[in-house]
ZADO-1210 file (C-alpha; in nm, 4 decimals, padded with zeros to 6 digits):
<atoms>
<atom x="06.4847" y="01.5071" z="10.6729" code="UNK" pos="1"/>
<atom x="06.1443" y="01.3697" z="10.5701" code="UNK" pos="2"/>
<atom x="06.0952" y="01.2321" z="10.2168" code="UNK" pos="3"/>
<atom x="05.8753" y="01.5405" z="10.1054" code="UNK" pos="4"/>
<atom x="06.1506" y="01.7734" z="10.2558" code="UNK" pos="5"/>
<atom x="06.4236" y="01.6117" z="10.0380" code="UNK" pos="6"/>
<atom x="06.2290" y="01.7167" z="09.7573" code="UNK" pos="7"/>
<atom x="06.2434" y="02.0778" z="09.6083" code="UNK" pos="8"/>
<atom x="05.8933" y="02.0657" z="09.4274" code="UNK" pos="9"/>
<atom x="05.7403" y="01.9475" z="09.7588" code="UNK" pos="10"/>
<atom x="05.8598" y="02.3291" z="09.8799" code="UNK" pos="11"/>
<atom x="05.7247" y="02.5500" z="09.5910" code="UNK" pos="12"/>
<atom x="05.9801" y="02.4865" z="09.3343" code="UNK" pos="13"/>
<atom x="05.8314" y="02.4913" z="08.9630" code="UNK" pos="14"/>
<atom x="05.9881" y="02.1610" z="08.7950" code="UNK" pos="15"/>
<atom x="05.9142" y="01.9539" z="08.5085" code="UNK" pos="16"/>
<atom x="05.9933" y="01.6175" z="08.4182" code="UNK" pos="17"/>
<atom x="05.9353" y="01.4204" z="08.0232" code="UNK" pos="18"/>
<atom x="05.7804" y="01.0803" z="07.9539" code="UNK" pos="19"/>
<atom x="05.6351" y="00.8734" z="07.6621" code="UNK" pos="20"/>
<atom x="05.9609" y="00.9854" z="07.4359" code="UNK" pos="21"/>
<atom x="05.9257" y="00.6303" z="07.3390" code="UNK" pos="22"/>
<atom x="05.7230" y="00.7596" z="07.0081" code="UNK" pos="23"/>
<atom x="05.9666" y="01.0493" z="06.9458" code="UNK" pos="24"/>
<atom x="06.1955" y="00.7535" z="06.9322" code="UNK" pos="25"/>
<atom x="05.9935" y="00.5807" z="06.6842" code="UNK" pos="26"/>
<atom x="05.8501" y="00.8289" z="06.4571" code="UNK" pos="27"/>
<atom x="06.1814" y="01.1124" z="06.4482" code="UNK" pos="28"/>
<atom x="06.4975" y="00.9314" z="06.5149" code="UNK" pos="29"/>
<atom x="06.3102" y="00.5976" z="06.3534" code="UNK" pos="30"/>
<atom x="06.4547" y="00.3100" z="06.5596" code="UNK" pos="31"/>
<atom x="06.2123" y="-00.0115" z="06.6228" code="UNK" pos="32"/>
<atom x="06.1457" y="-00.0687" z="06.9640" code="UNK" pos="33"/>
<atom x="06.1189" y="-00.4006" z="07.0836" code="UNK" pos="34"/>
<atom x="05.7715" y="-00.4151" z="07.2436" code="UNK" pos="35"/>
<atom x="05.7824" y="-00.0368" z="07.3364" code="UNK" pos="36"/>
<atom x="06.1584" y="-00.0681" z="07.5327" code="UNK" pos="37"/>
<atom x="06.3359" y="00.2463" z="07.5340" code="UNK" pos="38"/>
<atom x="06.5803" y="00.0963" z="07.7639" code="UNK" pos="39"/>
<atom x="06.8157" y="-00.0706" z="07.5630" code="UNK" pos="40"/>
<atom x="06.9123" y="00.2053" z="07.3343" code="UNK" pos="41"/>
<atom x="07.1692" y="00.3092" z="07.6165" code="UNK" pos="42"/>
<atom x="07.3827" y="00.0016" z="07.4378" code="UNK" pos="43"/>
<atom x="07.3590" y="00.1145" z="07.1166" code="UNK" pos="44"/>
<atom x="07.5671" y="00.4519" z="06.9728" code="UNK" pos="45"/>
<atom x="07.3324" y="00.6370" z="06.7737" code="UNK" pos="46"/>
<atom x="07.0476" y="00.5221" z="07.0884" code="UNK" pos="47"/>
<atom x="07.2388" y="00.7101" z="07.3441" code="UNK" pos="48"/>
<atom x="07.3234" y="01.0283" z="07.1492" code="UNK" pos="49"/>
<atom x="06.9202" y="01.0486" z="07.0349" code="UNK" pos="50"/>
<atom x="06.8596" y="00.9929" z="07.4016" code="UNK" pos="51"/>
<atom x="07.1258" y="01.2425" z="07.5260" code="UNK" pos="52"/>
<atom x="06.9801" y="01.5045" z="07.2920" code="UNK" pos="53"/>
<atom x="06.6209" y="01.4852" z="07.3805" code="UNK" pos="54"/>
<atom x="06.6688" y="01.5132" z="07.7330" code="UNK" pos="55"/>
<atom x="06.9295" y="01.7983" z="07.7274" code="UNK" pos="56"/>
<atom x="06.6786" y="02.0189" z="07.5226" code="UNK" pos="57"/>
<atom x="06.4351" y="01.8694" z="07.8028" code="UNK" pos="58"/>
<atom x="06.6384" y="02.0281" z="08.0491" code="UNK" pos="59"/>
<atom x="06.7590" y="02.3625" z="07.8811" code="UNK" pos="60"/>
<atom x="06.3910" y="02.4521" z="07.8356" code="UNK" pos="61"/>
<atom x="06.3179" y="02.4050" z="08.1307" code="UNK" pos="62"/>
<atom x="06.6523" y="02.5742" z="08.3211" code="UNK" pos="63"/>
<atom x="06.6063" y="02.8822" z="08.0530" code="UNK" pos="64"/>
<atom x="06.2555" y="02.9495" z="08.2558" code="UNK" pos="65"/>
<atom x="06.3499" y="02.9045" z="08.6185" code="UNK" pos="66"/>
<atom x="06.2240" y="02.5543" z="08.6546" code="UNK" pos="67"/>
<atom x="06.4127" y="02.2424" z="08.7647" code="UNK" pos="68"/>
<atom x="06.4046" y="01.8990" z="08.6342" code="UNK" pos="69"/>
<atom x="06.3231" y="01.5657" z="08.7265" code="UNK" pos="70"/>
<atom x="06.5111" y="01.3624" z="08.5178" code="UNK" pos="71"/>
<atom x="06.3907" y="01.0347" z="08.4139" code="UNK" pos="72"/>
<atom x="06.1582" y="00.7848" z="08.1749" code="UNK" pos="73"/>
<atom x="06.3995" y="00.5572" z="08.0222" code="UNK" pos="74"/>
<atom x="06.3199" y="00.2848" z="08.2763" code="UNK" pos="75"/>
<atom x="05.9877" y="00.2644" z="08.1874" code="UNK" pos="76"/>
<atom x="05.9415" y="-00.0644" z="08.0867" code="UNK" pos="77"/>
<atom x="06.3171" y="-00.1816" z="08.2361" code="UNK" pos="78"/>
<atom x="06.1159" y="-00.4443" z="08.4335" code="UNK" pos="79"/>
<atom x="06.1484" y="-00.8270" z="08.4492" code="UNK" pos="80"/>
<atom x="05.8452" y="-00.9852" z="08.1941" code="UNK" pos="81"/>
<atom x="05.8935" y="-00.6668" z="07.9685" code="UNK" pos="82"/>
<atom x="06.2801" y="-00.7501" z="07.9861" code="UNK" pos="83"/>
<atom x="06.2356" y="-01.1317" z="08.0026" code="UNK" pos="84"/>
<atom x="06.0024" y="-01.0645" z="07.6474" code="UNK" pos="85"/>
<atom x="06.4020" y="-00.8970" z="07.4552" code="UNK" pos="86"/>
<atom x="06.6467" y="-01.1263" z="07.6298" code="UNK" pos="87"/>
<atom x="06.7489" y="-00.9704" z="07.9188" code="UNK" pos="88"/>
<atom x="06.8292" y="-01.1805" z="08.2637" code="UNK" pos="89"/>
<atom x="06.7654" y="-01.0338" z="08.5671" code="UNK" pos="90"/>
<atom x="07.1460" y="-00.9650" z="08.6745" code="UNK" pos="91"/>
<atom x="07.1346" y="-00.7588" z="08.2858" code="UNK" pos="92"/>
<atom x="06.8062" y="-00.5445" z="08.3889" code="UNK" pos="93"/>
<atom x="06.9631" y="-00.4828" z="08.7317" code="UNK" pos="94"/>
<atom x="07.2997" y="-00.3559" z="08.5501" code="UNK" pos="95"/>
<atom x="07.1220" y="-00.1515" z="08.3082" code="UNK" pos="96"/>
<atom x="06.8581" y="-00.0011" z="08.5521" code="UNK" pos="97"/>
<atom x="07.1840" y="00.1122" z="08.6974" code="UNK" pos="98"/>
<atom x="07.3427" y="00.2652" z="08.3907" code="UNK" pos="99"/>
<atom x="07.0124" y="00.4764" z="08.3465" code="UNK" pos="100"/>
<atom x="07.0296" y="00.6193" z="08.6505" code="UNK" pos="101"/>
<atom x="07.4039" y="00.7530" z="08.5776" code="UNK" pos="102"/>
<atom x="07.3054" y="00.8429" z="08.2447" code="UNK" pos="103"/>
<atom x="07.0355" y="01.0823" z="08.4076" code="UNK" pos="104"/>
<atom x="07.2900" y="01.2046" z="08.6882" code="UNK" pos="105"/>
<atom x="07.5622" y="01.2700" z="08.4426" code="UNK" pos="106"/>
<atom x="07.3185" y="01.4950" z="08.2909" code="UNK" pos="107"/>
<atom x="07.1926" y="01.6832" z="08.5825" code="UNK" pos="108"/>
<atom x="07.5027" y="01.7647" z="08.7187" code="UNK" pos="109"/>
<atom x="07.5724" y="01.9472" z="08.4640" code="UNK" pos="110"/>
<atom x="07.2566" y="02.1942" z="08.4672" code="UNK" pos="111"/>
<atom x="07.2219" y="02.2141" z="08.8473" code="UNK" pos="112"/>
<atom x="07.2072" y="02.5258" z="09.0048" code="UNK" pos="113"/>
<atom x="07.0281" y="02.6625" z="09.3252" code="UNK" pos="114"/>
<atom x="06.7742" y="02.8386" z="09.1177" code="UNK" pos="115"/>
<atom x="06.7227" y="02.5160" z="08.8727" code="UNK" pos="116"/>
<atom x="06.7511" y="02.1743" z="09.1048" code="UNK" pos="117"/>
<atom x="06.7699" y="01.8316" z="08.9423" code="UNK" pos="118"/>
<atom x="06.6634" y="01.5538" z="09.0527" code="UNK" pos="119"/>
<atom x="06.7300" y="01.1686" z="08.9031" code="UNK" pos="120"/>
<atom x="06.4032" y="00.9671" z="08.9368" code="UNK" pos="121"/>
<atom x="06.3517" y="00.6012" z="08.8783" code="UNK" pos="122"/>
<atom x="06.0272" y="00.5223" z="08.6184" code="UNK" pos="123"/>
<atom x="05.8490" y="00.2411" z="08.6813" code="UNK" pos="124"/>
<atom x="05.5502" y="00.1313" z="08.3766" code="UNK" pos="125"/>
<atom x="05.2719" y="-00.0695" z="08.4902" code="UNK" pos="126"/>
<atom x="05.3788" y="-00.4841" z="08.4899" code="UNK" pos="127"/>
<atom x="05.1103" y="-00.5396" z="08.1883" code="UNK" pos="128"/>
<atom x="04.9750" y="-00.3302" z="07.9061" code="UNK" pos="129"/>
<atom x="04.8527" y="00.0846" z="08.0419" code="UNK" pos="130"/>
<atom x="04.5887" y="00.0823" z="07.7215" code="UNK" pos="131"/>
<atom x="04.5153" y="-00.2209" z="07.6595" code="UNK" pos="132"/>
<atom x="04.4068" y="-00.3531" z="08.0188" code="UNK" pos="133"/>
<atom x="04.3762" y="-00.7461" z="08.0382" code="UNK" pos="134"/>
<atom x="04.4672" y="-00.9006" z="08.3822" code="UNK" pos="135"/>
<atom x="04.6357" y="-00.7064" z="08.6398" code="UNK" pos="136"/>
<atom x="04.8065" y="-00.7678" z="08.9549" code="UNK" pos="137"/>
<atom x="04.6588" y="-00.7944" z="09.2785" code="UNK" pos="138"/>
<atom x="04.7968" y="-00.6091" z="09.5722" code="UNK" pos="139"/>
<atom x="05.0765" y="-00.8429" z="09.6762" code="UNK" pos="140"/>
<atom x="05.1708" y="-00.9498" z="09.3815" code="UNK" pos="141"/>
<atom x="05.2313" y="-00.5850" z="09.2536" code="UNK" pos="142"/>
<atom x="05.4873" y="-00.5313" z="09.5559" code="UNK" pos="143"/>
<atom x="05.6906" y="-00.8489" z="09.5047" code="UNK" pos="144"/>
<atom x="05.7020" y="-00.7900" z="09.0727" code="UNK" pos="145"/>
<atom x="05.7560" y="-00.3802" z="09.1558" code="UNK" pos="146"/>
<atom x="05.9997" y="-00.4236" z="09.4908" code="UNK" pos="147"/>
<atom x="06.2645" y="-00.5340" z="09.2194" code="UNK" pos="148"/>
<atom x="06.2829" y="-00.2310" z="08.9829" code="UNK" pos="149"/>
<atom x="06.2730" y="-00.0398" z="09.3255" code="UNK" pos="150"/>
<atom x="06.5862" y="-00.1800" z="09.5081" code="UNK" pos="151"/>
<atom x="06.7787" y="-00.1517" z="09.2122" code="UNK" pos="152"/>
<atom x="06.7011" y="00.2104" z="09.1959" code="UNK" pos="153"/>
<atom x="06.7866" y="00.2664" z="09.5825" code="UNK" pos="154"/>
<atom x="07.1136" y="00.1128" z="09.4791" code="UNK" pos="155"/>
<atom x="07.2040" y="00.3392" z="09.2020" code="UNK" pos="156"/>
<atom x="07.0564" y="00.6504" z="09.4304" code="UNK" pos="157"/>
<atom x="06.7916" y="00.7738" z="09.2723" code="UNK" pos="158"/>
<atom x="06.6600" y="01.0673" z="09.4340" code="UNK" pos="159"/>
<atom x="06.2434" y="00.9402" z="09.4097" code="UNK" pos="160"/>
<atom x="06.0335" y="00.6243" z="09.2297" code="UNK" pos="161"/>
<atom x="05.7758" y="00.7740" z="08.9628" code="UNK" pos="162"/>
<atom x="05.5036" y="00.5169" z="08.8743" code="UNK" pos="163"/>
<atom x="05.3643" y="00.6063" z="08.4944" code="UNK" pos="164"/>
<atom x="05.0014" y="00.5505" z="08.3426" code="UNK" pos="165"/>
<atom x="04.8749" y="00.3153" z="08.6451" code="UNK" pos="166"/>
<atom x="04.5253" y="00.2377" z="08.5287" code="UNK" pos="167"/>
<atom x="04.4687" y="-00.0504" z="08.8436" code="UNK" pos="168"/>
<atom x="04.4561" y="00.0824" z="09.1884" code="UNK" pos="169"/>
<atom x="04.5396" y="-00.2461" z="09.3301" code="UNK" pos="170"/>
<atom x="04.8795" y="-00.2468" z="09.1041" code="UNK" pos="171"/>
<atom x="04.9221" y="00.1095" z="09.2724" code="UNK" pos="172"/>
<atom x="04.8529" y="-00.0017" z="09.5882" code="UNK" pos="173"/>
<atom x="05.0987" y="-00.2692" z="09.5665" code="UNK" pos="174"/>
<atom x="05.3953" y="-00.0513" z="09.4151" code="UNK" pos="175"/>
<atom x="05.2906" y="00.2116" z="09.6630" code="UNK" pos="176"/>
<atom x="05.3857" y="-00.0511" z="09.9615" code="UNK" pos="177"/>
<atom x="05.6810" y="-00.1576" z="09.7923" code="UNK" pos="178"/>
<atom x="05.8358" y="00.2312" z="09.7927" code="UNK" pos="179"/>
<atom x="05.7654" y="00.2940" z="10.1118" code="UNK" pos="180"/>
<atom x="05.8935" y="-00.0752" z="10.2110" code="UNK" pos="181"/>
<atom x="06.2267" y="00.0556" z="10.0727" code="UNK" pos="182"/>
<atom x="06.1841" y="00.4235" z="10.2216" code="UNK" pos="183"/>
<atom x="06.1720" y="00.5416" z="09.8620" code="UNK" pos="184"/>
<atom x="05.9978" y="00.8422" z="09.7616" code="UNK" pos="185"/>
<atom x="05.7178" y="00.7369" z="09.5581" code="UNK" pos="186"/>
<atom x="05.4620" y="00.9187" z="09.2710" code="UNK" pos="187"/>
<atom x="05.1733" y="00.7681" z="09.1355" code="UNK" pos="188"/>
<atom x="05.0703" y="00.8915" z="08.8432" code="UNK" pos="189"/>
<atom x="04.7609" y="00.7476" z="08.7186" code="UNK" pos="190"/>
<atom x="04.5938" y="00.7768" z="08.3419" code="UNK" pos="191"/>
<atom x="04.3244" y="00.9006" z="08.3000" code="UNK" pos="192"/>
<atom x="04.1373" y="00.7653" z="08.0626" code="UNK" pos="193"/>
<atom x="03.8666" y="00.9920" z="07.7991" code="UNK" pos="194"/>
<atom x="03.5690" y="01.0831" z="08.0235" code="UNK" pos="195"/>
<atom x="03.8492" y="01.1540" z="08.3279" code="UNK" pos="196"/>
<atom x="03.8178" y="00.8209" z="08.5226" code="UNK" pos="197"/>
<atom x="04.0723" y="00.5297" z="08.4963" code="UNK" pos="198"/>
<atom x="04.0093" y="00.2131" z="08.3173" code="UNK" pos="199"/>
<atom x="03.8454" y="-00.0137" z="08.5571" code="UNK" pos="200"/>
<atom x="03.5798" y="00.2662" z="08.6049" code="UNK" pos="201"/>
<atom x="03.7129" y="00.4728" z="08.9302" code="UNK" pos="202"/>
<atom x="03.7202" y="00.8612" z="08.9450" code="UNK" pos="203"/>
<atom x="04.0672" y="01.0329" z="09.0180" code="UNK" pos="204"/>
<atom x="03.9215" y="01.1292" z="09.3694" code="UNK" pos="205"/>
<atom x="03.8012" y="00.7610" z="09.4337" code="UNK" pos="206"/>
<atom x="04.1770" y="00.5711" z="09.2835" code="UNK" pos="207"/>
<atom x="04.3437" y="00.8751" z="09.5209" code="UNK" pos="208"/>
<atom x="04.1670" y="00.7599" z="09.8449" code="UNK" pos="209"/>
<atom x="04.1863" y="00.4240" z="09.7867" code="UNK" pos="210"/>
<atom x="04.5795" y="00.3822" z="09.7797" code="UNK" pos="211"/>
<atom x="04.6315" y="00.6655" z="10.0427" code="UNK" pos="212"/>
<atom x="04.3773" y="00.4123" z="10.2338" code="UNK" pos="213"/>
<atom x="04.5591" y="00.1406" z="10.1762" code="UNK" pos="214"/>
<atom x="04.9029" y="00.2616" z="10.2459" code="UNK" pos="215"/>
<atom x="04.9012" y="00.5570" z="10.5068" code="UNK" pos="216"/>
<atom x="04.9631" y="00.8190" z="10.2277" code="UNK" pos="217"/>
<atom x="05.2654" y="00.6795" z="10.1378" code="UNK" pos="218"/>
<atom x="05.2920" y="00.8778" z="09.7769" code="UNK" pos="219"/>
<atom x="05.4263" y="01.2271" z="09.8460" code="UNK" pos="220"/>
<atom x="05.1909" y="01.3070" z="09.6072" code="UNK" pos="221"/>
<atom x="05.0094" y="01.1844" z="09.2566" code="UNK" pos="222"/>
<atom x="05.0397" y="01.2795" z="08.8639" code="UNK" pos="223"/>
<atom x="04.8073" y="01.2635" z="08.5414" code="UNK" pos="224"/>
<atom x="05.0005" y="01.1809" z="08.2338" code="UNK" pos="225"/>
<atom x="04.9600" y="01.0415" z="07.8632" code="UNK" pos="226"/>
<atom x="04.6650" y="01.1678" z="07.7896" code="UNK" pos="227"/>
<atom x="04.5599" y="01.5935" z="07.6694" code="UNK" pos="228"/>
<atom x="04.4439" y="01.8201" z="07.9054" code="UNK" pos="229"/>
<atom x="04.0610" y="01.8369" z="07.7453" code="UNK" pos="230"/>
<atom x="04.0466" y="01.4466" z="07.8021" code="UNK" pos="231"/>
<atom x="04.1699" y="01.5043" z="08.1952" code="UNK" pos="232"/>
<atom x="03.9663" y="01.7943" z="08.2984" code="UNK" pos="233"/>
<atom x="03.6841" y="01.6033" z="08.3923" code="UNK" pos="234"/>
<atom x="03.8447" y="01.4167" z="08.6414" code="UNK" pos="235"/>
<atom x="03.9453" y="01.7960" z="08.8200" code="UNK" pos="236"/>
<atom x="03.6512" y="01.8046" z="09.0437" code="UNK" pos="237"/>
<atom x="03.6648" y="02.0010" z="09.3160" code="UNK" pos="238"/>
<atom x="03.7202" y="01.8620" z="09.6920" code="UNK" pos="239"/>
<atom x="03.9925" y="01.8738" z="09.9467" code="UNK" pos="240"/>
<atom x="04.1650" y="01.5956" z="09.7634" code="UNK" pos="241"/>
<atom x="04.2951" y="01.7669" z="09.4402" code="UNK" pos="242"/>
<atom x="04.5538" y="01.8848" z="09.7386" code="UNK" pos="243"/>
<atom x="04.7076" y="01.5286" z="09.7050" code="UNK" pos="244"/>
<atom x="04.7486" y="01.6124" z="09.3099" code="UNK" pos="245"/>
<atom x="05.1385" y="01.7695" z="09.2236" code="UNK" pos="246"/>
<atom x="05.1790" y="01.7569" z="08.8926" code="UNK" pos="247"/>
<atom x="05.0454" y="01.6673" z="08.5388" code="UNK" pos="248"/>
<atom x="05.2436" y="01.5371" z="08.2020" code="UNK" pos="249"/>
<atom x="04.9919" y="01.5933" z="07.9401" code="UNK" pos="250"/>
<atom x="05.0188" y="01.4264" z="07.5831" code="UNK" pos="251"/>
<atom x="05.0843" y="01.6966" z="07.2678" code="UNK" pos="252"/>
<atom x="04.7130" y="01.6081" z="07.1458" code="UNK" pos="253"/>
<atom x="04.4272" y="01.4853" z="07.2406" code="UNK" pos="254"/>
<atom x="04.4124" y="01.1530" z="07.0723" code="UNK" pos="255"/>
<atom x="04.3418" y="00.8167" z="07.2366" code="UNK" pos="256"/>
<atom x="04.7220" y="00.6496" z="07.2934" code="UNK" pos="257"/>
<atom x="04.6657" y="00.3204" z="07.0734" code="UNK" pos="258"/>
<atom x="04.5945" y="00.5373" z="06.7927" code="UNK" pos="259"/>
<atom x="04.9013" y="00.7570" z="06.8769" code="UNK" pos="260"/>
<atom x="05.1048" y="00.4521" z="06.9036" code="UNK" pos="261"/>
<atom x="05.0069" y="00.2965" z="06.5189" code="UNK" pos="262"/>
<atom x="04.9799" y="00.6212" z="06.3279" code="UNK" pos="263"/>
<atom x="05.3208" y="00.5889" z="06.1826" code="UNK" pos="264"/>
<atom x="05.4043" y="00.9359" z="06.2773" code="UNK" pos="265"/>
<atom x="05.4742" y="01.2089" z="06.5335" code="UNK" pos="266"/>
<atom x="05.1439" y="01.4397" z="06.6331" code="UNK" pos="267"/>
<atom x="05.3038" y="01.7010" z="06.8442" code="UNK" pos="268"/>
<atom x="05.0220" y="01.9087" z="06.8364" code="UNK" pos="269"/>
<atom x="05.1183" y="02.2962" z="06.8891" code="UNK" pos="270"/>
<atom x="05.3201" y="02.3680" z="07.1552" code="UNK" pos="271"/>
<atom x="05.1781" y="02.7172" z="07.2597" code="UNK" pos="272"/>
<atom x="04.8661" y="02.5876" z="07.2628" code="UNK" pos="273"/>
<atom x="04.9429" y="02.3183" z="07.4908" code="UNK" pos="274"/>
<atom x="05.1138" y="02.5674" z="07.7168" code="UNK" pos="275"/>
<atom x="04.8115" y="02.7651" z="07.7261" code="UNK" pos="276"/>
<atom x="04.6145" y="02.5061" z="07.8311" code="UNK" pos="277"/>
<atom x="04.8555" y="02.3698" z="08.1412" code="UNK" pos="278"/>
<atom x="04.9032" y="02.8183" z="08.2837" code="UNK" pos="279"/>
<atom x="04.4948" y="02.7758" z="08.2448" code="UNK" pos="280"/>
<atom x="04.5607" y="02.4932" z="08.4892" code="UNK" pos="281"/>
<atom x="04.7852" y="02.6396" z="08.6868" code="UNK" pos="282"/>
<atom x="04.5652" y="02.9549" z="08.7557" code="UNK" pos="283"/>
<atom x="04.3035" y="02.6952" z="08.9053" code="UNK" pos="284"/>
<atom x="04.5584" y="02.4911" z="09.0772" code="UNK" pos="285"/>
<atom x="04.8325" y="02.6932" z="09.2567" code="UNK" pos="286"/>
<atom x="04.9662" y="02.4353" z="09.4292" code="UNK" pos="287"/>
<atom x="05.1049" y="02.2156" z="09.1632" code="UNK" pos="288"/>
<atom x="05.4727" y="02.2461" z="09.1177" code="UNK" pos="289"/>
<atom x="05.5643" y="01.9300" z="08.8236" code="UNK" pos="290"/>
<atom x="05.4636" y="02.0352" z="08.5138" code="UNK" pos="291"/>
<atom x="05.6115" y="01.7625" z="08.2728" code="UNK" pos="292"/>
<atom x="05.5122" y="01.6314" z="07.9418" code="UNK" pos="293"/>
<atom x="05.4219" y="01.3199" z="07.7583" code="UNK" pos="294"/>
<atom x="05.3549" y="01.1527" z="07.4293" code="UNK" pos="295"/>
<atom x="05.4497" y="01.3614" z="07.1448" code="UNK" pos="296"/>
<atom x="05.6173" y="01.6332" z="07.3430" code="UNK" pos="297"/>
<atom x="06.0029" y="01.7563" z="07.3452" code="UNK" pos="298"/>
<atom x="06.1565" y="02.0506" z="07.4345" code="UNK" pos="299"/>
<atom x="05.9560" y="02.2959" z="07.2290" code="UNK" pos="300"/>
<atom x="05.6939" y="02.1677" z="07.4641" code="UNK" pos="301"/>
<atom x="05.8622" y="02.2594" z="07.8108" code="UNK" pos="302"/>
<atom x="05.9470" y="02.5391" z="07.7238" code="UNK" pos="303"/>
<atom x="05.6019" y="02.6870" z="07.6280" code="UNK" pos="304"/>
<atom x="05.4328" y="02.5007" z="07.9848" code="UNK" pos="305"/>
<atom x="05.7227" y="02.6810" z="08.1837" code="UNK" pos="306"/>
<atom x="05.7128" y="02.9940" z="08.0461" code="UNK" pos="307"/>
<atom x="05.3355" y="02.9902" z="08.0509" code="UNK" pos="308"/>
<atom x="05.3164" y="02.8277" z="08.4010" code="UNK" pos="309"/>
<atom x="05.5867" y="03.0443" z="08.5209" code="UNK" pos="310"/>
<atom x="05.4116" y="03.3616" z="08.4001" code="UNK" pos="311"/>
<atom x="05.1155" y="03.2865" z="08.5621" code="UNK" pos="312"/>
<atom x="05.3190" y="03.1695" z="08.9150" code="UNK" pos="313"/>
<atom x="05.4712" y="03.4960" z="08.8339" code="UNK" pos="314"/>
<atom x="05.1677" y="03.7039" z="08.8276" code="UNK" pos="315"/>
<atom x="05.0015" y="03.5051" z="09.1486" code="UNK" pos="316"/>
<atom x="05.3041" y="03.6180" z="09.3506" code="UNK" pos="317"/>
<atom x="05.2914" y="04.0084" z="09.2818" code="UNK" pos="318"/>
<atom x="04.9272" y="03.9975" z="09.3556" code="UNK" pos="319"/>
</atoms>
């Protein structure tokens, strides 16, 4: 079976998938994380059970509309200078890379169903900053600093790699070599910044070509997420290429992410609104399947983009 076989949204299945809980973290259940590491709140009581929570009303929304779920996010930034930065050796990253994994299987097994699949997915952040850009990797050294968080999730068995909020197409290029060195299912998902082009200047087409270019198509297919769907639609154009585009996790508002970071507080936008906005999507797009969500978003979220999305995948079919 071929990598896009083994997975369901790669054969019409609607799923979603959440990211950027990190503020949700922050701003609702108020704990301080160390430079923006959700990771470590697996060892801590109260951390797990705020965890646990968000991502079961992740997945209820999403199972009470038909869709499946990708779960994952918490490795995000479970990488070695992020860990390195809150005291954690590389044997302790490895062990609690590990952990995440079973925390998000333990999960999904218990939602699964034909109708509602779940998949366990490995999040990878970029090695530096997403916003603030400074110096990023280069091509190789991207797939020796990636290929770590990689083969630890082979090891555990997670069922796909998600790269979150690229903004260098050489650092995609490189994690993009280091999946498919591993035979790993990879997703790039690439923000977009205001204007809809990335940060060093490249359109969504242009960032697209270049790492299928670089690496024989090795993503089974690219994202947009962390930033609102008025700030993205720009980068939409149309072309044969949008094919190569599966699935978006939009941010609750449209505010620029540093802002959202420092405000001291949770903007989660309206959630009908926001589902509006993705089924508008959806009619233009039929052939995106991952419809997650991203900074400021929760369950109330997913459940408004399925039952929006799925009401408009609904109305496409009897047509």
């Amino acid at each position: 079976m071929s990598q896009e076989d083994s997975l369901p949204q790669m054969n019409g299945q609607n799923m979603t998938c959440g990211g950027g809980f990190e503020t949700w973290l922050q701003y609702v259940d108020g704990f301080e994380l160390r430079h923006f590491c959700a990771f470590e709140l697996i060892n801590d009581k109260r951390g797990l059970a705020c965890l646990t929570d968000y991502q079961r009303k992740l997945v209820e929304a999403a199972v009470e509309n038909g869709f499946g779920v990708i779960n994952e996010g918490l490795h995000y930034r479970a990488s070695r200078d992020w860990g390195e930065l809150i005291g954690f050796s590389r044997e302790a990253l490895e062990e609690i890379n590990i952990r995440g994994i079973e925390f998000y299987r333990d999960i999904a097994k218990e939602y699964e169903s034909p109708e509602t699949p779940m998949l366990v997915g490995g999040v990878i952040g970029p090695r530096g900053d997403a916003y603030n850009v400074g110096r990023t990797p280069n091509v190789a050294e991207a797939e020796d600093y990636h290929s770590e968080q990689i083969q630890t999730f082979k090891k555990a068995g997670a069922d796909l790699v998600s790269a979150l909020t690229f903004s260098s197409v050489e650092e995609a290029i490189g994690l993009a070599k280091a999946a498919k060195a591993e035979g790993m299912p990879v997703v790039i998902s690439f923000f977009i910044a205001k204007g809809g082009k990335l940060k060093g200047g490249e359109t969504l087409e242009e960032a697209i070509a270049a790492v299928d270019a670089a690496t024989d198509n090795a993503p089974v297919y690219y994202m947009i997420n962390c930033t609102h769907p008025t700030e993205f639609a720009p980068a939409l154009t149309a072309g044969d290429w949008i094919n190569r585009l599966g699935g978006f996790m939009p941010n609750a508002v449209a505010m620029e992410t540093l802002d959202l970071c420092k405000l001291g507080h949770l903007e989660d936008g309206d959630p009908k609104e926001l589902g509006g906005q993705m089924a508008e999507i959806a009619r233009r797009l039929p052939h995106i399947n991952v419809w997650g969500g991203c900074c400021g978003t929760d369950g109330r979220h997913i459940a408004e983009i399925a039952r929006q999305v799925g009401k408009v995948r609904c109305d496409n079919a009897a047509v």
